[in-house]
TINU-38374 format. One record per atom (N, C-alpha, C, O, CB): y, x, z negated. Coordinates in pm, whole numbers, plus 50000, padded with zeros to 5 digits. Atoms other than C-alpha are relative to their C-alpha. Glycine has a CB too. Layout:
<pts>
YXZ...
</pts>
This chain:
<pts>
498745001050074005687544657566501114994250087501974986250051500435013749946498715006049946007887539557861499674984850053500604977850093500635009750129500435013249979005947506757934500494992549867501214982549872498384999450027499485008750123006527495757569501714994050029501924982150051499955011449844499094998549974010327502157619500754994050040501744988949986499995005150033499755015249892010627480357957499484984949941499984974149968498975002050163500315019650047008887447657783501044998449859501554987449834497684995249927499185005850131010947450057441501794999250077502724993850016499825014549828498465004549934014397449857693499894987450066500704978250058500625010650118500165010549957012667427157891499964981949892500154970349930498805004950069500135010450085012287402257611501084997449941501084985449913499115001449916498735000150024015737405457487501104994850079502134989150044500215010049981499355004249861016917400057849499994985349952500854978149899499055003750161500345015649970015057367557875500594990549856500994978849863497994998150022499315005250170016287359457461501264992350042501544980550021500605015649873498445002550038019967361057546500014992550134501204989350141501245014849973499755010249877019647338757910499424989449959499644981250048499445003550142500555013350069017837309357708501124998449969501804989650022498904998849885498845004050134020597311557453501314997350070502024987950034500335014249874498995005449893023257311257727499774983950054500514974250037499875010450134500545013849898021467281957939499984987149841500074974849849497665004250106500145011650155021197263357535501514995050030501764983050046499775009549791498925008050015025147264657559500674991750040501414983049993500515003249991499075010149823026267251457925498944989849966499924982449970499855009050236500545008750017023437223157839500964991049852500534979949824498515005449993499775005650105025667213057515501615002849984502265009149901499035004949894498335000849998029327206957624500784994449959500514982449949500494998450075499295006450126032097198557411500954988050092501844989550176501115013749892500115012049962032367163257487501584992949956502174983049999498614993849930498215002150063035927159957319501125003050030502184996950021500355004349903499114994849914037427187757508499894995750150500894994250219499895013549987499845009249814036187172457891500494988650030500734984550143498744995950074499245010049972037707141557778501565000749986502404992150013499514990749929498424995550025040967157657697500595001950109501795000250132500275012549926499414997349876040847167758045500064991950104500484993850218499575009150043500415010849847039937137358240501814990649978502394986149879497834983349962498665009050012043357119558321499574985249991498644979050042501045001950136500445013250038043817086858163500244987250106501144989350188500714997149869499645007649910043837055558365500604989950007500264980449936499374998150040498395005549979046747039358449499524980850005498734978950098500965008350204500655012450025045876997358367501734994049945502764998749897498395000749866499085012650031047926964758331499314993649869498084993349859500044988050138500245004550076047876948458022500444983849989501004977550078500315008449928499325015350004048586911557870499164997249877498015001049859499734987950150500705002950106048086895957525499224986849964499864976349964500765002149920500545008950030045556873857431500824990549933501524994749841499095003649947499455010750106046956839257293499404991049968498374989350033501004994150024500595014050039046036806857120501194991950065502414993650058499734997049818499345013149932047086776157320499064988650027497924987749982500625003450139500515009849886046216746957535499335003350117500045002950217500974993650050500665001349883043566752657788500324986850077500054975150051498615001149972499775012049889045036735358114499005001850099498795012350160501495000050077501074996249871042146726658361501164994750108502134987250101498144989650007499105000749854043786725858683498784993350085497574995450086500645018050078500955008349890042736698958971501205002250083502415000450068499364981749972498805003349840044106703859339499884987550039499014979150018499655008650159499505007349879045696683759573500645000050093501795003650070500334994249991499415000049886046646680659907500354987850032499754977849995499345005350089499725011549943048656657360097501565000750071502195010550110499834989149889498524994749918052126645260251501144992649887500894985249792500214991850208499585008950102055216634460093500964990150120501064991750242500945009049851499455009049999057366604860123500924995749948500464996749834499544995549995498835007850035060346588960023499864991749903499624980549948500464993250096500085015250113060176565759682500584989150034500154978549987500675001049862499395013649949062586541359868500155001050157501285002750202501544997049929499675000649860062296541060227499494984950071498514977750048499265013450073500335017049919062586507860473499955003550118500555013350163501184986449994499904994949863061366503160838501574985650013501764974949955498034998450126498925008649949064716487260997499714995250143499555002650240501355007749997500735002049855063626466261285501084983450065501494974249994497674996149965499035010049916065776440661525499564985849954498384984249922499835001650178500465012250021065696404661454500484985950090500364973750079500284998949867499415008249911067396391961730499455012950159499205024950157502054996849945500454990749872066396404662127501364999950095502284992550059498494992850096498825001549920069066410462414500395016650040499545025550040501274991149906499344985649935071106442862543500285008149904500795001849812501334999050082499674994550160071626466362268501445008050072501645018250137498435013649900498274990249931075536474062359500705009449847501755015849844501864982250066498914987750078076536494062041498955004349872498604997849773501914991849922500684992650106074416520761857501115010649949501935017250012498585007450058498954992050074076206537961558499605010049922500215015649830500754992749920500734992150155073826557961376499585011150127499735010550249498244989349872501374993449915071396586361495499155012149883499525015549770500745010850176500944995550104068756606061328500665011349877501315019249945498765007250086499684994850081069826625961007501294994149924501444998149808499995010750046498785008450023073106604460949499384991049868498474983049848500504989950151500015009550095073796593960630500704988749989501794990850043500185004649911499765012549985074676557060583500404992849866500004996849757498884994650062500075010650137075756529560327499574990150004499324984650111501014995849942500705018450027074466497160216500834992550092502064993450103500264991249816498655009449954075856472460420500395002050165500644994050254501525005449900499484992049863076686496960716499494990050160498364989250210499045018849997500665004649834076536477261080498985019250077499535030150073502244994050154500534988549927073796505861276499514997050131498815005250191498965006349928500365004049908073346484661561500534988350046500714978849968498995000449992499325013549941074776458961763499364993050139499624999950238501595003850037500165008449879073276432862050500924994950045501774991049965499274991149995499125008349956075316417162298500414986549947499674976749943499674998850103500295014250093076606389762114500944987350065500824975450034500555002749812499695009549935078796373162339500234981649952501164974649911499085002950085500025019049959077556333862366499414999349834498974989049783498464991250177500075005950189076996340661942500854997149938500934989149845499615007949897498775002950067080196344761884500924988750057501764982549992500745012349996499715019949936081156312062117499664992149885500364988249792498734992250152500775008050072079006294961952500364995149859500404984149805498925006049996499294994850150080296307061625501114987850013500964977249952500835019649992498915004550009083706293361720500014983550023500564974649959500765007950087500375016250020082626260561826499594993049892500174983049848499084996350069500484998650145080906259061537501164989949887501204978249850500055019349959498834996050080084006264861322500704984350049500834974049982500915017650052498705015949970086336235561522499034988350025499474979750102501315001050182500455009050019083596212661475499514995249882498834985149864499445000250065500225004450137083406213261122501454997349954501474988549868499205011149906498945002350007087136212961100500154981550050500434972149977500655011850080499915017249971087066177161339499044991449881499354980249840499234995950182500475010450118084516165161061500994996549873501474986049832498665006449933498984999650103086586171860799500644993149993500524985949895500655007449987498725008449939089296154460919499324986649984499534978849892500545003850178500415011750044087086126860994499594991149853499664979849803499215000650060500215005850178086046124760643500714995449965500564983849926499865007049890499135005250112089136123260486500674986050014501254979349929501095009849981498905009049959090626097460691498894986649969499384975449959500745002750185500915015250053087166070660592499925002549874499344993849810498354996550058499855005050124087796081260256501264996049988501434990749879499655008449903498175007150064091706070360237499304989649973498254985050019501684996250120500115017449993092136036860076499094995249885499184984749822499244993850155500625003050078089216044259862500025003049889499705014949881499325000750026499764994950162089796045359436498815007449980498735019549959500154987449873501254993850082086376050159343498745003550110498164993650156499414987649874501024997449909083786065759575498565005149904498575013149811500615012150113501265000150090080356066159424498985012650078499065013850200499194982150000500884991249909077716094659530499494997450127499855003150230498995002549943500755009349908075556073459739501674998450100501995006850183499114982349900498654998349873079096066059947500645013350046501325014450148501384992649948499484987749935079956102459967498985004150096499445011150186500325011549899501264992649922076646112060145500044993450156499924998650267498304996249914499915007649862077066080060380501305002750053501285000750174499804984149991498574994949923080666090760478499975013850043500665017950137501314999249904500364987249921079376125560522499274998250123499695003350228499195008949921500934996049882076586120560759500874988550128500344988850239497914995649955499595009149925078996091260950500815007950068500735008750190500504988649944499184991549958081526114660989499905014450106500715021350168500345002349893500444987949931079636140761147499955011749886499505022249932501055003750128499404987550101080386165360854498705006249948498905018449942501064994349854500924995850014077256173560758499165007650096498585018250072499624992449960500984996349834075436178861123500725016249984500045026449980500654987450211499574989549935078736204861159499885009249931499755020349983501094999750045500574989950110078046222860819498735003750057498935014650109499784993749846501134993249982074316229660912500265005650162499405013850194498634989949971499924997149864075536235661303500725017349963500275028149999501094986450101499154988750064078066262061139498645011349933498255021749986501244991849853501364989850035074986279260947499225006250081498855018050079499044994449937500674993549873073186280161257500385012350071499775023050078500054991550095499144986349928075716302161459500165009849919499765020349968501464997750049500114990350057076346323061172498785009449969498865021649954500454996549922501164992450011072806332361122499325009350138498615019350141499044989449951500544996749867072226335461510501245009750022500945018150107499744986550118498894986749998075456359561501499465010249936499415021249991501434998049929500554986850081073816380761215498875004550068498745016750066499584997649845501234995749930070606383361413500595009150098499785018450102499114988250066499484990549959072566404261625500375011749993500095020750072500404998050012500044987450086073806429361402499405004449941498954996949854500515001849940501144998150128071436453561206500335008849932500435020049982498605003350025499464993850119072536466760903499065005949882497975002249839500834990049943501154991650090071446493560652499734990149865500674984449810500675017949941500485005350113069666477360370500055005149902500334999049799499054997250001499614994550147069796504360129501395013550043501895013650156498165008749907499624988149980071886537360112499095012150026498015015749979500665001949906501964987249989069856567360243500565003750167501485000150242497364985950000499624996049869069566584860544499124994250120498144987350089499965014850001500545006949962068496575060879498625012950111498815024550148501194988650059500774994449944065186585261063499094998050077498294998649984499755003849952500945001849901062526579061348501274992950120500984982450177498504989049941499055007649944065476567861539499635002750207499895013650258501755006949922500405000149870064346563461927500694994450091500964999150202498974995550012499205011749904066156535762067501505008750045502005018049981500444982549888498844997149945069296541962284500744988950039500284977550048499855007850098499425011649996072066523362357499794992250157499174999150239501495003049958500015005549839072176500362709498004993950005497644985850091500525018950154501255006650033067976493062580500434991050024501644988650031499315000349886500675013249994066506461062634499234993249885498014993849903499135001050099500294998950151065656451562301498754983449973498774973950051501974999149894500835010949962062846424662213500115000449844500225011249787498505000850101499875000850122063016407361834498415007549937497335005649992500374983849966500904995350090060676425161600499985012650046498955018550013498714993449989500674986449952060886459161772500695010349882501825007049844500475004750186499494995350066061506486161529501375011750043501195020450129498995003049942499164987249980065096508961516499815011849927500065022749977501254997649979499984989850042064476529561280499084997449844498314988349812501515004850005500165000850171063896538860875501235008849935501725019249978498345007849942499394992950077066056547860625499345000349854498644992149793501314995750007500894993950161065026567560283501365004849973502455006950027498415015149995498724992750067066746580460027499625013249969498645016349901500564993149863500604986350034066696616160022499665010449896499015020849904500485005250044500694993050106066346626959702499014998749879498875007249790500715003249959500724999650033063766610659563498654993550100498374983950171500414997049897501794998549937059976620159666498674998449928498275001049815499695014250046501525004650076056636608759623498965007650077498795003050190499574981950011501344993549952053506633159718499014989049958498894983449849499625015749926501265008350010050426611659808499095008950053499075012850170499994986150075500994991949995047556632659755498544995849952498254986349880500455010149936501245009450023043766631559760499725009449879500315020249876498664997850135500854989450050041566647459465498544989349995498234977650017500645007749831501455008249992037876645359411499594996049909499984998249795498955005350039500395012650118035946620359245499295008149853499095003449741498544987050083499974995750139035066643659003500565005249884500085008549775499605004049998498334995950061038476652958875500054987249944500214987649822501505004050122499475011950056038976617558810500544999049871501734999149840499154991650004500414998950113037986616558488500965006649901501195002249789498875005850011498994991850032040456641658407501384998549972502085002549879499995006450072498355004449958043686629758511500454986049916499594977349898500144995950192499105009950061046056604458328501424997550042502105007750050500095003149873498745000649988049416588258417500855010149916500725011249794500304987449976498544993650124052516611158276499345017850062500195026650082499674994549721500524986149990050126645458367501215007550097501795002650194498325000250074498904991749913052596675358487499365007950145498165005850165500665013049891500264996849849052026690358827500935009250094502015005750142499974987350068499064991149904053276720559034499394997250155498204995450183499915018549954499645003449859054146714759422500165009250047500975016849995500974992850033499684990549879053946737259709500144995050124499194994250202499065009450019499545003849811055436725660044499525010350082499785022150063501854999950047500224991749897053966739560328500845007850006500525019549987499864995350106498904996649932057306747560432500635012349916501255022049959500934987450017499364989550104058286767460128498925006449900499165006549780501174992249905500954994750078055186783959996500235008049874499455007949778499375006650075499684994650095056766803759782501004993649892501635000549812500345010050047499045007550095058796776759584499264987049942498464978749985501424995550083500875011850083057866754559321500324988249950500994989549847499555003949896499275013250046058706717559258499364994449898498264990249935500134989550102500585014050096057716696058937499454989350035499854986450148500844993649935500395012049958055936664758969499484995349881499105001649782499114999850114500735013450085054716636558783499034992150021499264987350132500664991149981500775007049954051836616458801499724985849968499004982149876499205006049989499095017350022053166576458837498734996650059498214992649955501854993550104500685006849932050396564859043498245001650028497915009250119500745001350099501294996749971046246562659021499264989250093499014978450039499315001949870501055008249881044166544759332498805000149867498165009949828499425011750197501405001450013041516530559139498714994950093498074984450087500014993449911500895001849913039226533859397499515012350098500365016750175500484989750066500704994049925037086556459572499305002750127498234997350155499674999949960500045001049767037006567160013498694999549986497834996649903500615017750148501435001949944034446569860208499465016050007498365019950047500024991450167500344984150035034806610260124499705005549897499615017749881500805007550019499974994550155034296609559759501625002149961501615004549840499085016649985498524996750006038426615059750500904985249878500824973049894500644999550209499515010550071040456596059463501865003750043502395014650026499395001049811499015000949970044016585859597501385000649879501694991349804499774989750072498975003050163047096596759321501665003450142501915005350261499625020949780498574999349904050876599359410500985007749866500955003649750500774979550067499264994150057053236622159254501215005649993501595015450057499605004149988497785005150027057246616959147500285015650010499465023449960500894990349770499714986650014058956650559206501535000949951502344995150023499715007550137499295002150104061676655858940501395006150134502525001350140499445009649826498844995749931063746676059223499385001350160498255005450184500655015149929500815006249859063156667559609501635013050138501605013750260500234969750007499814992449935065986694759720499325006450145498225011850145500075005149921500544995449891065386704560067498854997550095498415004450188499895008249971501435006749986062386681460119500134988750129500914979250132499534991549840500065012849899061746659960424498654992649968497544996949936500035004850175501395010749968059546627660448498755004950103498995005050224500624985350080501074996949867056476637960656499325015149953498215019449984501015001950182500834987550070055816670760468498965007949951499265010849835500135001049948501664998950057052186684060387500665014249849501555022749842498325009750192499054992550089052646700460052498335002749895497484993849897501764988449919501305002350116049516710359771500295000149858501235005849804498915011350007499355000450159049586703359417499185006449954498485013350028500204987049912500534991050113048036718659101500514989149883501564990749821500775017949992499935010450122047726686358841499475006149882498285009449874499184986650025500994993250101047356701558496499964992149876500874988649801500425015149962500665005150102045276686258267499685006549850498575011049821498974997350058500834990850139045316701757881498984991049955498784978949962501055004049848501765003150052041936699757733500265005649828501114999949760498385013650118500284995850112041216719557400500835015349940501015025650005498525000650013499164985450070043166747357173499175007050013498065002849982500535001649847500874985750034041556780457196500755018650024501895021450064498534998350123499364988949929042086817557261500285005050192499395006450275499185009549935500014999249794043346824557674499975014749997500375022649911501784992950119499224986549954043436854757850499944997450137499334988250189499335015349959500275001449831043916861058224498635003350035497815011349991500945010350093501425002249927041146852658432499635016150038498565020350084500144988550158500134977949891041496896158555498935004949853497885011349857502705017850008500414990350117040586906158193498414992849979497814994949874501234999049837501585002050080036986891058169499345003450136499664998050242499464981449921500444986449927034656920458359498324995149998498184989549890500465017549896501285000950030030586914458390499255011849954498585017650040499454995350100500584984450044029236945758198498344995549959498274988549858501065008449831501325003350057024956941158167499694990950004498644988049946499745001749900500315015549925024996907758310500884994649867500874982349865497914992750026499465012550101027136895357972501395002950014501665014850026499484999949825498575005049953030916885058033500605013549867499835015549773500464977249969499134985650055033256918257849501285000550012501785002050124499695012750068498594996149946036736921357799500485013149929500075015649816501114987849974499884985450037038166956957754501554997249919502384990349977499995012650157499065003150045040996957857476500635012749989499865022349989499844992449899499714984249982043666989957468500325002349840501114994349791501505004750121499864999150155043727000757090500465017149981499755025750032498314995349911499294985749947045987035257056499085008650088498185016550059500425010049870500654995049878045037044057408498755003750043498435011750131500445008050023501254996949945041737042857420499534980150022499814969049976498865012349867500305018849965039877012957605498624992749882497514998049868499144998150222501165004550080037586994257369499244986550055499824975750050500544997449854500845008249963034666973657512499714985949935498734986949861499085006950001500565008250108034216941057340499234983550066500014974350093501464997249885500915007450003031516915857417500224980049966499904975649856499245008449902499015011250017033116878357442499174991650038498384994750128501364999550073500425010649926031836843657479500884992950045501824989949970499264992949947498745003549951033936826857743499564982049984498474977349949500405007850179500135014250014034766786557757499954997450157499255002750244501294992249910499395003849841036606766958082500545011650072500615022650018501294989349997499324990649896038126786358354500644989850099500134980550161498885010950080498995008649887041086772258563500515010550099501705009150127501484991949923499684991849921041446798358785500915009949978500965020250045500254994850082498894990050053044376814858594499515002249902498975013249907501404996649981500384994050108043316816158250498224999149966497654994950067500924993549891501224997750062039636819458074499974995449859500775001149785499685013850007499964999250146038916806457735498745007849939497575008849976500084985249942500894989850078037466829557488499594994649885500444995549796500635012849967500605003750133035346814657207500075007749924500645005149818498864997049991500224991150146034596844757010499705014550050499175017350157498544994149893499794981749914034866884657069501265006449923501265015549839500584999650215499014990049971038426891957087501234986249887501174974049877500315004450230499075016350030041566872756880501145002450073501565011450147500554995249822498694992649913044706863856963501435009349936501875013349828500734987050074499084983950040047306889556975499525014450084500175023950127499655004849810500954987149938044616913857122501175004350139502114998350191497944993150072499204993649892046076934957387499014999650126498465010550134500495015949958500654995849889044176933157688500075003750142501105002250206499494994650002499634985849884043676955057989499224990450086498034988350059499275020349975499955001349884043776935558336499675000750123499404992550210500345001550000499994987749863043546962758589499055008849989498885013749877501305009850016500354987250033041226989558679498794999549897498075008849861501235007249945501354997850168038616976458365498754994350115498704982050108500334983149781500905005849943035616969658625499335012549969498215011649919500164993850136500794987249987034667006858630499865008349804499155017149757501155011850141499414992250119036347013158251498865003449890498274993049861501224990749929501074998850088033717026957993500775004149866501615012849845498855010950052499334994850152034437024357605500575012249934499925022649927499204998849919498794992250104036787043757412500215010950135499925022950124499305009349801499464990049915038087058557765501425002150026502184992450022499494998350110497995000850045041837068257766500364995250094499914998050205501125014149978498765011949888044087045457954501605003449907501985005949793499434974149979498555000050079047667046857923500564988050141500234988250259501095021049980499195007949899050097016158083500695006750132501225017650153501094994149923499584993649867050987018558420501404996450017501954986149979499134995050128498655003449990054287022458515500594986550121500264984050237500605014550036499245012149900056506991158653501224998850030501964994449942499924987949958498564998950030059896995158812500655012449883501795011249840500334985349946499304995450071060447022758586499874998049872500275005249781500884998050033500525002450157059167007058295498334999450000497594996450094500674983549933501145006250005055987004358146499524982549957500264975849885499505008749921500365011850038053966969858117499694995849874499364984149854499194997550060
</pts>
């Protein structure tokens, strides 16, 4: 009897520790998500637009109007007026050779076209009617002609002396000093005009294809990495290096703060086809197939997308998600469907 006793407790025991171990195996799956804190994600809305493929470029810029200014006469260089950064006008003397036995010359010049003159007038007195043919022979008798082209001479061999800015602009590579020894053809300098610039950059030959005169283009100067200039694309090399590299050149709408000699990279953007974009962050590899996670009252929803181009910033989305969709950014690599997210705070605000 007392054996009976011990197995019917014993069996009751073991009853109610199944039925326990049934419940902790079957946990309320509604309340552990109530408790998991939600995760904090960046958002951004899907849109319909213009897919821009983006092609780089590197390169330097340049000046749209710049001239080398170089001597055209040789001798002592007795008066420099310029020096590097100096702005200038058209016209401006920026250099002077000894000019001495030019400006003699000059003057002789001058009172030997005066004695022609004279001579002229005095073998035309007397005469009513002088016929062409007699003006030419009373010119060259007279001397008057010789002293006109003698006169041209000195004046030109005077200007070879002076070298003057050709355009307005500023001046630059400037080396020479004054008291030099100067030899014709040697260069003084260049002047550009400083506010408009041309980036000459390479891209590759497989971009080509891509690109068209008029295409828009953002600029980064070495110098100012964090600032962005406009550009234009005025200029295509039809022709192809010895690197695969196709040669373009690109107008920059504002050249603020920009020197000639500059290494700078572009970003030429090419639109292609209308479709839906999102940022390149929001498309996730879930099961080897491309996923973007959308936030729908705070829960994340998984949705299964076929993507197009990719320009490094945006993604096009064929079909999945439309636009308007809200999508989640941040944080969705690990995110599993319908898991609570709430926006993360920015500054005080949310995104």
């Amino acid at each position: 009897m007392k054996n009976t006793i011990l197995g019917v407790l014993f069996f009751f025991t073991l009853y109610s520790c199944q039925k326990q171990s049934q419940k902790i195996e079957e946990p309320n799956t509604e309340a552990l998500r109530s408790q998991v804190k939600p995760t904090e994600v960046v958002t951004a809305r899907a849109r319909f637009g213009t897919f821009e493929y983006r092609i780089n470029a590197s390169g330097q810029l340049a000046s749209a109007n710049e001239l080398k200014i170089t001597f055209q006469g040789s001798g002592y260089l007795e008066k420099l007026n310029i020096k590097n950064g100096q702005e200038v006008r058209a016209g401006q003397v920026l250099a002077e050779l000894q000019n001495t036995n030019e400006k003699f010359a000059l003057e002789k010049a001058k009172l030997a076209l005066e004695k022609a003159l004279i001579q002229y007038r005095s073998d035309s007195l007397g005469r009513t009617r002088i016929t062409e043919e007699a003006i030419q022979t009373l010119q060259l008798a007279s001397g008057l002609k010789d002293a006109r082209l003698n006169l041209q001479e000195a004046q030109l061999n005077l200007e070879k002396t002076l070298v003057k800015a050709p355009i307005a602009g500023v001046i630059a590579g400037l080396e020479e000093k004054q008291g030099n020894i100067i030899s014709a053809g040697k260069d003084l300098c260049v002047v550009y005009t400083p506010n408009q610039m041309v980036l000459t950059a390479n891209i590759l030959e497989s971009d080509y294809g891509s690109i068209k005169l008029g295409l828009k283009a953002d600029i980064y100067p070495l110098a100012f990495p964090d600032k962005l200039y406009e550009g234009t694309l005025i200029e295509i090399n039809p022709k192809v290096d010895e690197k695969g590299m196709v040669e373009v050149k690109l107008l920059l709408s504002d050249a603020q703060g920009l020197l000639p000699g500059m290494n700078a990279q572009a970003v030429i953007r090419a639109p292609q086809s209308e479709s839906v974009l999102v940022p390149r962050e929001a498309v996730v590899i879930k099961s080897g197939r491309p996923v973007v996670f959308t936030m729908v009252d705070g829960l994340a929803q998984w949705k299964y997308v076929e993507v197009g181009k990719d320009n490094g910033v945006d993604i096009e989305i064929t079909s999945g998600i439309n636009s308007g969709d809200e999508v989640i950014i941040t944080n969705n690599i690990q995110l599993a469907h319908e898991a609570r997210v709430v926006k993360a705070q920015m500054n005080g605000q949310t995104n």
